[in-house]
C-alpha positions in Angstrom: 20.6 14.5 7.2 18.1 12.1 6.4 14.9 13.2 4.1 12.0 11.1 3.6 9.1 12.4 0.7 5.5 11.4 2.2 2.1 11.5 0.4 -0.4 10.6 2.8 -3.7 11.1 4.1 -5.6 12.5 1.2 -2.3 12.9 -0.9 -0.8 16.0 0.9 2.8 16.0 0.7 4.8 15.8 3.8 8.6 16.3 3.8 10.6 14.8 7.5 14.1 15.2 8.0 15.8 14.0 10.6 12.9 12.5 12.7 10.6 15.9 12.5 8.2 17.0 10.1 9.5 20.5 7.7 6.9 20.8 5.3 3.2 19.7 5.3 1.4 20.4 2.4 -2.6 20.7 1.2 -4.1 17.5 0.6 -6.0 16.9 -2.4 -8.8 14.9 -0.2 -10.4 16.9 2.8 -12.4 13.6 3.9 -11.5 10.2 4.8 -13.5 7.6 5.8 -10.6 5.5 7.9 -9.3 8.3 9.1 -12.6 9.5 10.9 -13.3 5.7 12.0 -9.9 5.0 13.1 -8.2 8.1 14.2 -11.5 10.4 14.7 -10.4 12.7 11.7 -13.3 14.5 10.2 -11.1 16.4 8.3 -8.1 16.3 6.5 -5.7 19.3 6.9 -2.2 20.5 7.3 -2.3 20.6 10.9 -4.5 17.3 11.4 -1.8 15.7 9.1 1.1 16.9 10.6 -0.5 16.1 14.0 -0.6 12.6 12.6 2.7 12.0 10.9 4.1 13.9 14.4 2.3 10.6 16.1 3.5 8.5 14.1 7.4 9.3 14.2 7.1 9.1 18.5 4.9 6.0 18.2 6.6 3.5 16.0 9.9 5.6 14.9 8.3 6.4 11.7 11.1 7.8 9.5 13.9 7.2 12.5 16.8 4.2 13.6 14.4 3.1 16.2 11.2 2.3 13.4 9.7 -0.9 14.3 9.0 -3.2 11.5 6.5 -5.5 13.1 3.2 -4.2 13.5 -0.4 -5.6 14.3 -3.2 -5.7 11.0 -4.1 -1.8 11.0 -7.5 -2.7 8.8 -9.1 -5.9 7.7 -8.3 -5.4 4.3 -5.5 -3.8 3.2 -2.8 -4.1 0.9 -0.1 -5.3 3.7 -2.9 -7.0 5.2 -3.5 -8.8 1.9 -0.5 -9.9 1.3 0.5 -11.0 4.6 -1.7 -13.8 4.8 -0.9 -15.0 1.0 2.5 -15.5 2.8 1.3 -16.9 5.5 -1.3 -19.4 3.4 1.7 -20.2 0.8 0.1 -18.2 -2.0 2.8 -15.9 -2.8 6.1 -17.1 -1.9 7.6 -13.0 -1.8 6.6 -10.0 -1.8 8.3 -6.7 -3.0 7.0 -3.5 -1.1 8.6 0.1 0.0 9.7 1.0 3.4 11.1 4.6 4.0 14.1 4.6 5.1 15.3 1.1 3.2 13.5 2.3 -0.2 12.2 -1.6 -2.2 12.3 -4.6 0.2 11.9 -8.3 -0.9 10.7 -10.4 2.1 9.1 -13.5 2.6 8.0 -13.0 5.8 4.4 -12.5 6.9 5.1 -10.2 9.9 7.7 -8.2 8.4 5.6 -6.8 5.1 2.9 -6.3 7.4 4.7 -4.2 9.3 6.2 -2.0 6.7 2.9 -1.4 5.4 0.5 -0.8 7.7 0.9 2.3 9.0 3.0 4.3 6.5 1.1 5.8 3.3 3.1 7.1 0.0 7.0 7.0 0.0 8.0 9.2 -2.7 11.4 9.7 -2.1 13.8 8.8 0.7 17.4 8.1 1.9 19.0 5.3 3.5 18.5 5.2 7.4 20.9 2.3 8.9 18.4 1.7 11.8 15.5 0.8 9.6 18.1 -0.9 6.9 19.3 -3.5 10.4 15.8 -3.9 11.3 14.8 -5.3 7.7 17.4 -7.6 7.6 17.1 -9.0 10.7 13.7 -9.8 10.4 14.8 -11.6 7.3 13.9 -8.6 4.4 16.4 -7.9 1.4 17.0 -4.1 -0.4 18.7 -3.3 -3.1 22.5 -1.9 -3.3 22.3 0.9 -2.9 18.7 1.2 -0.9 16.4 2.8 -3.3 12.9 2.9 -4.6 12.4 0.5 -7.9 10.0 -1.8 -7.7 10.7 -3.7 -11.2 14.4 -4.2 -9.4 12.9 -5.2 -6.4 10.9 -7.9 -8.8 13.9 -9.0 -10.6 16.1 -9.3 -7.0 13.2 -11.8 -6.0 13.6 -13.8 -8.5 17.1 -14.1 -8.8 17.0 -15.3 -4.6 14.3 -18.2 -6.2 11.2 -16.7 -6.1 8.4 -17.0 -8.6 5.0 -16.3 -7.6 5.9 -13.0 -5.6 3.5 -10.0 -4.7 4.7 -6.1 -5.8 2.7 -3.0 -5.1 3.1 -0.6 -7.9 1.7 3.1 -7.7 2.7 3.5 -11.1 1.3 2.5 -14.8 4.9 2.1 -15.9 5.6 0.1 -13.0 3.2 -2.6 -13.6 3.7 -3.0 -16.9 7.4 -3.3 -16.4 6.6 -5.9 -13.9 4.4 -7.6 -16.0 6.8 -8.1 -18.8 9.3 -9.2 -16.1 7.4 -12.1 -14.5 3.4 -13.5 -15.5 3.5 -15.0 -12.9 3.9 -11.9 -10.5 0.7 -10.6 -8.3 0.9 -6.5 -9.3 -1.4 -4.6 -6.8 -1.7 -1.2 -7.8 -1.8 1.2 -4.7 -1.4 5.0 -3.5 -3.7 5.7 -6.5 -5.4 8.7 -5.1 -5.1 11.4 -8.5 -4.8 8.8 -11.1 -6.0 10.0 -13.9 -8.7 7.9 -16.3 -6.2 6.7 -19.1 -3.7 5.7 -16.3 -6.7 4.4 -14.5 -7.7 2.3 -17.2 -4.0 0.7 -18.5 -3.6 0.0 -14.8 -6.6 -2.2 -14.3 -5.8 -4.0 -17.0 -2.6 -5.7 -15.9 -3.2 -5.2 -11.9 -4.8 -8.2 -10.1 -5.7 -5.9 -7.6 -5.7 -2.6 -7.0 -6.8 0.0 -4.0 -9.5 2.6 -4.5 -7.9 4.8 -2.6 -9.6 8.3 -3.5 -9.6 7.6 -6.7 -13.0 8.4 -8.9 -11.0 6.9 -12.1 -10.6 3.6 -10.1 -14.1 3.6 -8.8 -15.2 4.0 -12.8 -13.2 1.6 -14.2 -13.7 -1.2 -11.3 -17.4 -1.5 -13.3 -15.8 -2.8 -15.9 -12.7 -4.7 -14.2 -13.4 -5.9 -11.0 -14.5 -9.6 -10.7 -14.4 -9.2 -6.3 -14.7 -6.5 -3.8 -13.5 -6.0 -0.4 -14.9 -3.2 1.7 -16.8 -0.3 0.4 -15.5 3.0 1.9 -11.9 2.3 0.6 -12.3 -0.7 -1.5 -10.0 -3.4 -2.5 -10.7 -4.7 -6.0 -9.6 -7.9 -7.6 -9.0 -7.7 -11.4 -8.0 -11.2 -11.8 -8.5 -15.1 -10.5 -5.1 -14.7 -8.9 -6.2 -11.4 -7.3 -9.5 -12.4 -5.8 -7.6 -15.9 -4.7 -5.9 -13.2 -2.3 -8.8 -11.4 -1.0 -10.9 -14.6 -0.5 -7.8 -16.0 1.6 -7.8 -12.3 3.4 -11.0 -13.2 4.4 -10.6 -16.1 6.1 -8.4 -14.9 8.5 -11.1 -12.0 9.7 -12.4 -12.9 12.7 -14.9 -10.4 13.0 -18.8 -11.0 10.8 -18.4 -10.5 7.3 -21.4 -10.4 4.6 -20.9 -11.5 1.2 -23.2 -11.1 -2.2 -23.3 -11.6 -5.2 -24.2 -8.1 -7.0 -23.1 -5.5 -10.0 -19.9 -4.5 -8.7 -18.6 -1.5 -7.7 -21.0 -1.2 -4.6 -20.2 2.5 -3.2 -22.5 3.9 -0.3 -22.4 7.6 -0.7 -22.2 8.2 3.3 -18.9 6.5 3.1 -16.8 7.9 0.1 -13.8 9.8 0.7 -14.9 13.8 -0.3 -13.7 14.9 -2.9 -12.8 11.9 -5.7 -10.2 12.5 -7.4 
């Protein structure tokens, strides 16, 4: 039996086995903003999410042998969506993520981190599945032996295959520093960070170059202080550092829809459009 650990869509925990959902617990966040404009979700619940997940196993083989790992740009700025085009554009040459199913993948291809990420939310815990493992490498992705979840691995397997300027999203303080001591040069993006609390909050912003607001109130506080660039406001993306906003301004380019830009005191965070509650 396969067993994959979820947190997703306002942090509830959902347990699959096998290809079906067992467990689906409360979520810590009863609104989302992408959820209601993507999905039509006004609110967040065990059987919305379980609803969701369910659509997600039959519509890309979430969690299952037949998971596609090629998927089209879910949001205009997003954390897969970020770092797919500094592939693409040549500013990262790697990037270290986590697929369930294949735990840490290295890949230096655009299409393939995009496609791991887009769609997928918290992996917590999960077990090798040789589907997704055959996908990954043949779309040119490299795991760890055995497949498992370790991002400052992942970091160190990137650099020993010759990369140096490589991307790694961390949900953890421990994790970024980690990374940090292993490589400078490494772009740390600090995601799934809905529940942080403020001292983690804090050490995080300052050795992330970017990080996702997720939920977070903590992250929303301490981007005042931190954040040199935003992107979005409902579920903002916010660059810490030069190399960080070098990303999101690259993101940009590639949107082909109108974008407005200002210069202002940063965070900017519409009250209509905050997930309820922060946390």
């Amino acid at each position: 039996m396969d067993r994959h650990v979820l947190e997703t869509m306002g942090r509830a925990r959902v347990v699959v086995e096998d290809g079906k959902v067992v467990e689906v617990g409360k979520p810590a966040v009863r609104y989302c903003p992408l959820w209601a404009k993507i999905r039509g979700i006004e609110e967040l619940n065990e059987q919305t999410i379980k609803d969701n997940v369910e659509f997600r196993i039959r519509d890309f083989g979430m969690c299952t042998p037949n998971r596609r790992v090629e998927l089209g740009v879910f949001v205009n700025f997003g954390a897969s969506e970020t770092l797919m085009t500094a592939l693409r554009k040549g500013l990262l040459d790697a990037t270290v993520t986590v697929c369930e199913g294949a735990g840490t993948v290295v890949t230096s291809s655009p299409a393939l981190v995009q496609g791991i990420g887009a769609r997928l939310g918290g992996v917590m815990e999960t077990s090798p599945v040789e589907g997704i493992l055959n996908s990954i490498a043949r779309k040119g992705g490299i795991t760890l032996k055995p497949p498992a979840i370790d991002q400052p691995a992942g970091l160190q397997l990137a650099i020993r295959n010759g990369y140096k300027r490589v991307g790694v999203t961390v949900c953890t303080v421990a994790d970024a520093e980690e990374c940090r001591a292993i490589s400078e040069d490494a772009i740390i993006f600090g995601v799934h960070l809905t529940g942080i609390t403020r001292s983690d909050a804090a050490k995080l912003c300052r050795v992330a170059d970017l990080v996702t607001a997720c939920a977070s109130r903590h992250i929303r506080e301490q981007a005042e202080v931190h954040a040199i660039l935003q992107a979005g406001t409902a579920i903002p993306i916010f660059a810490l550092t030069p190399a960080g906003k070098e990303l999101l301004l690259e993101r940009a380019k590639e949107i082909e829809s109108r974008l407005f830009m200002s210069a202002m005191q940063l965070p900017v965070l519409p009250s209509d459009k905050q997930p309820a509650p922060l946390v």
